[in-house]
C-alpha positions, -999 to +999 in steps of 0.1 A: -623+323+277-615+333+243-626+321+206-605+307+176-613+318+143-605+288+118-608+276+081-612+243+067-584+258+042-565+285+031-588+315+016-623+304+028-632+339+047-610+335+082-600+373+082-637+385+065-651+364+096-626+378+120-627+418+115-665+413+116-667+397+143-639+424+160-660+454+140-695+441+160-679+438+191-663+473+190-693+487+179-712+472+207-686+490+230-666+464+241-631+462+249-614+432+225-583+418+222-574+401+190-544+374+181-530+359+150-518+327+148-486+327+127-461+353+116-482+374+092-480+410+096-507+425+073-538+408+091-526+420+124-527+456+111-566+448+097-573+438+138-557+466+150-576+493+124-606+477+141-600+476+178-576+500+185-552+476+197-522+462+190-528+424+176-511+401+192-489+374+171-490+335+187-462+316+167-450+286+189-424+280+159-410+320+161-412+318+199-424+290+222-455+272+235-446+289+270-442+325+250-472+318+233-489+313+266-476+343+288-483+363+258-523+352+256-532+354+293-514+384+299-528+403+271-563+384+270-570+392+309-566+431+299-598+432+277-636+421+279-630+396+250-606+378+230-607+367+196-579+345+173-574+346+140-565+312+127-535+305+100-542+282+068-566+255+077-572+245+106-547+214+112-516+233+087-487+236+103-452+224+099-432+192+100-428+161+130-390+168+127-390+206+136-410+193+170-379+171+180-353+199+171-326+192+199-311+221+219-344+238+215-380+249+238-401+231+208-414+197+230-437+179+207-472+173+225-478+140+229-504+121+214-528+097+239-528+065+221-562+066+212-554+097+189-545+092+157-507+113+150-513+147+129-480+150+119-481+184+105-497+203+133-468+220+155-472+259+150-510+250+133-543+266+147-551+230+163-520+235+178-528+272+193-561+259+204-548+231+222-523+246+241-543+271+253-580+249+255-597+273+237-631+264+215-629+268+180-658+280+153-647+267+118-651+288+090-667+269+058-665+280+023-705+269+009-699+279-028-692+249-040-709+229-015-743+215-003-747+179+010-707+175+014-703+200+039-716+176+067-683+154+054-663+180+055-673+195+096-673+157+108-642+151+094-627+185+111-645+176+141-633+140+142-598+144+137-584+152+172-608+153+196-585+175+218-597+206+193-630+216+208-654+229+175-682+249+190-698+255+157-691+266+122-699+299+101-709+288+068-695+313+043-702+324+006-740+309+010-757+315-023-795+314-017-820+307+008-824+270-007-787+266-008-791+272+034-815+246+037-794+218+020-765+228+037-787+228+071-801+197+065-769+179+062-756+194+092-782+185+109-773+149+122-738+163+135-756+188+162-728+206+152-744+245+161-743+272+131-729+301+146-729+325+114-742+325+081-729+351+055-739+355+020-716+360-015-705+398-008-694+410-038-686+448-021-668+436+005-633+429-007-599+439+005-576+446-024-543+421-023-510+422-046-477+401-044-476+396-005-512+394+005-533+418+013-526+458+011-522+474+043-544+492+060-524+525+054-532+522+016-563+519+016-585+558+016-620+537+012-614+512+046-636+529+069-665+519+046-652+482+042-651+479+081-681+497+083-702+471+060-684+444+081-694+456+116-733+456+096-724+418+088-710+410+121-743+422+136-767+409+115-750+373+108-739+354+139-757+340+164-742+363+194-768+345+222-742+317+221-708+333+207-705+363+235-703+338+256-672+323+245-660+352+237-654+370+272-624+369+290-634+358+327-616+370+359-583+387+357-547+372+362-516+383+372-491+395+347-472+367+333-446+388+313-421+396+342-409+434+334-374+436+329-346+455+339-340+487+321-308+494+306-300+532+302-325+550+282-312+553+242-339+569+216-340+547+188-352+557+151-380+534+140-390+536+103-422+538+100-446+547+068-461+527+037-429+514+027-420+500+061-447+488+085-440+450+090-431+446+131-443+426+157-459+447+186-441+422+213-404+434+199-415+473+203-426+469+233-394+443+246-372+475+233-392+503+254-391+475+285-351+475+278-354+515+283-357+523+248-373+553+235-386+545+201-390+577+180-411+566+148-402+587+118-407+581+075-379+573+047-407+586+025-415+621+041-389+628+061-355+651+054-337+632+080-336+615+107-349+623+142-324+642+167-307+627+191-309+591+179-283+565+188-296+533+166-318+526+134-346+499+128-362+492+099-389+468+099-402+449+065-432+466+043-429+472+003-398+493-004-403+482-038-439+497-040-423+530-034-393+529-044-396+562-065-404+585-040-375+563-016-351+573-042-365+611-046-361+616-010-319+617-014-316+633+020-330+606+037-310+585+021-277+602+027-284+605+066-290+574+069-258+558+047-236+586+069-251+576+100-248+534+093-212+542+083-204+564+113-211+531+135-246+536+142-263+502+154-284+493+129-314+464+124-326+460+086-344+432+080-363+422+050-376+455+034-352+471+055-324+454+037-339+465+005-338+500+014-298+499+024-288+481-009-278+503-038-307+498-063-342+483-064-349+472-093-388+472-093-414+446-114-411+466-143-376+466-144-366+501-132-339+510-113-339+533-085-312+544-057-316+531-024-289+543+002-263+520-011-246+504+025-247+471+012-227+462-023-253+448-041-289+454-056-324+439-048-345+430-075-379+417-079-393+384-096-421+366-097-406+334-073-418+336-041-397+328-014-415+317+019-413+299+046-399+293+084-359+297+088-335+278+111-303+298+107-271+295+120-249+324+120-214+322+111-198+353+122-204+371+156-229+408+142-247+432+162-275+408+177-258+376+167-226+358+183-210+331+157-229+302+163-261+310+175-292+293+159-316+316+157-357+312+140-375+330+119-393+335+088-391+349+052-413+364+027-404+380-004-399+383-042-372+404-046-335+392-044-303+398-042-279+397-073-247+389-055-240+372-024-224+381+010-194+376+018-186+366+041-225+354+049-239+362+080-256+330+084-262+299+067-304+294+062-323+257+064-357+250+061-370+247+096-383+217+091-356+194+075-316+196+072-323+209+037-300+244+033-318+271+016-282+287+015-261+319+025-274+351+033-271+383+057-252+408+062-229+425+084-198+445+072-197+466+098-200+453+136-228+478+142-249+467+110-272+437+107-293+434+078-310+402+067-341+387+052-351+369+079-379+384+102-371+376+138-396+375+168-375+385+202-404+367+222-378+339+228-348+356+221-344+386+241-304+388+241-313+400+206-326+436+216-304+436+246-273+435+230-285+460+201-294+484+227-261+478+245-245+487+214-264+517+210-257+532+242-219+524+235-225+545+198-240+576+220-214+581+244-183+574+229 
């Protein structure tokens, strides 16, 4: 069995709950395996800082519900526990419509009569926890709360009585007597307290425009995860949560290997500026036969020798964009290399980094490596959300056609549009078009805003690869 890690909302202590309870456990010398529920990088790198191991994302909107699946029981059976960071609150997720989407692996899960409908709960924590019957421990936020928390847990517990709460962890608990109200009102629901943590004012991870900073920012984290490992063993009821933590018995591999292509080395960038990249598409490319060779557009003269095709993930391009555009010989091996036909994947920061400029939040411009004719520059909108795209010209990854899913997070953007566009973007959720975008001049470049998960969609890093092993020995 394995535990779910949920909030009632958005910002009530999920991930200060999570990496305490992942801190105790390594501390107590136990081998855990943690998950994330949703496409969101930057907490996955705070699991793996804790455990050692790569976090593991669950998206059934990125993926599947049978991905999602495979992905859990292979990787949960490997480890003594397993632990799942929720998304949002508990029930968040996206639209009815997006369940019915024809020509797609997204079956909606039907509802016994006796349930009421939660429309927006495909791709939700509920819907994580469902699918794979695991318990969940709700996370509270107290601070504002006494007698109406019992309202709140009843109605959580109440909703869909397919979600199995085991308990809640009351959060941001002012005082002894604030405990005792909240107690008292919970008392009737026999709903059990797993964990109680107090208002800690020292323990705070810094954020900025796109959440939280990574883990490879921050000099002082050692003594942040140290004062939550001290939390996470002196404020949860462990008698009853070990329990529900440990993985029982062992299963068979559910991921079936796959059939290695010939072995290509492929450049990953890989540093502060570009760090956002799902474990399960590394490891899909070193299954294919690739050997990834991890090197830095920050430190780095060059690239690595002997590589046949370039990745660059997401991150903050625009954090660093100084020392990006000091480092000119980076820069100029990679724009000769893209234009000599090397396969290339950019997506996201990655796309930033092969424009000509980034123009920062103060409004300074600095040179990128200048493959793609136009500049990225930073605002204050936000642009977020889950992609259905259509592409409308055959690229590296992509044939003309193809609907592929996925999911984009930034402020920056671009001043002038492709043409022609690689694909045309809609809300996943609706028919609604959030217009034209990507890139791909050249038959070995793709470059796009859209993060991708190859979970689902493995002729993605087959056909890069194939391409890449064409680029070597030609």
């Amino acid at each position: 069995m394995a535990l779910v890690i949920a909030g009632e909302r958005s910002g009530v202590g999920k991930t200060t709950v999570t990496l305490a309870l992942l801190a105790s456990l390594y501390q107590r010398g136990l081998q855990v395996q943690s998950f994330k529920v949703g496409p969101d990088y930057i907490d996955p790198m705070f699991h793996q800082h804790v455990t050692g191991r790569a976090c593991r994302n669950l998206d059934t909107v990125l993926t599947s519900e049978a991905y999602v699946e495979q992905c859990f029981r292979y990787h949960a059976q490997l480890c003594e526990s397993a632990l799942i960071e929720g998304v949002m609150g508990l029930f968040d997720g996206v639209g009815e419509r997006a369940q019915a989407e024809e020509g797609t692996k997204r079956i909606p899960l039907v509802s016994p009569s006796s349930y009421p409908p939660i429309p927006l709960s495909f791709g939700s924590t509920a819907h994580i926890a469902r699918l794979l019957d695991l318990p969940v421990v709700l996370v509270i936020d107290c601070s504002r709360l006494s007698g109406s928390v019992a309202a709140i847990a009843h109605g959580y517990c109440s909703l869909d009585k397919r979600v199995k709460i085991a308990g809640v962890v009351l959060n941001r608990v002012g005082s002894d007597r604030h405990l005792s109200l909240l107690k008292d009102a919970l008392e009737p629901l026999q709903l059990p307290i797993l964990g109680v943590l107090r208002r800690e004012d020292n323990i705070t991870i810094p954020d900025r425009h796109l959440g939280l900073v990574p883990t490879a920012e921050l000099p002082q984290l050692r003594a942040v995860i140290d004062r939550l490992a001290h939390l996470g063993n002196t404020c949860f009821d462990w008698e009853r949560l070990l329990p529900l933590l440990q993985v029982s018995g062992k299963t068979p591999p559910l991921i079936p290997p796959l059939a290695k292509g010939r072995e290509v080395r492929i450049a990953i960038a890989r540093d502060r500026a570009f760090n956002f990249y799902y474990q399960d598409n590394l490891d899909l490319l070193q299954q294919l036969g690739a050997e990834l060779v991890f090197w830095s557009p920050l430190e780095d003269a060059g690239l690595p020798e002997d590589v046949q095709g370039l990745y660059f993930g997401g991150g903050f391009p625009e954090v660093f964009a100084q020392q990006l555009a000091e480092n000119a010989n980076a820069r100029n091996t990679v724009k000769t290399a893209i234009l000599s036909g090397m396969p290339t994947i950019a997506e996201c920061g990655g796309l930033m980094y092969l424009c000509e400029q980034i123009v920062d939040f103060e409004g300074k411009s600095w040179s990128m490596v200048g493959v793609l004719p136009t500049i990225a520059e930073m605002g204050g909108r936000l642009t977020l959300g889950y992609r259905r795209a259509v592409a409308l010209q055959d690229s590296l990854v992509v044939r003309a056609g193809a609907t592929v899913y996925g999911h984009e997070f930034h402020r920056s953007r671009l001043i002038s549009t492709p043409n022609p566009p690689l694909f045309q973007s809609y809300r996943y959720d609706c028919e609604k078009s959030t217009g034209y975008e990507g890139w791909s001049l050249l038959p070995s470049l793709h470059a796009s805003y859209i993060h991708q998960h190859w979970g689902e969609s493995r002729e993605i890093p087959q056909r890069f690869l194939e391409s890449c092993c064409v680029f070597k020995f030609t």
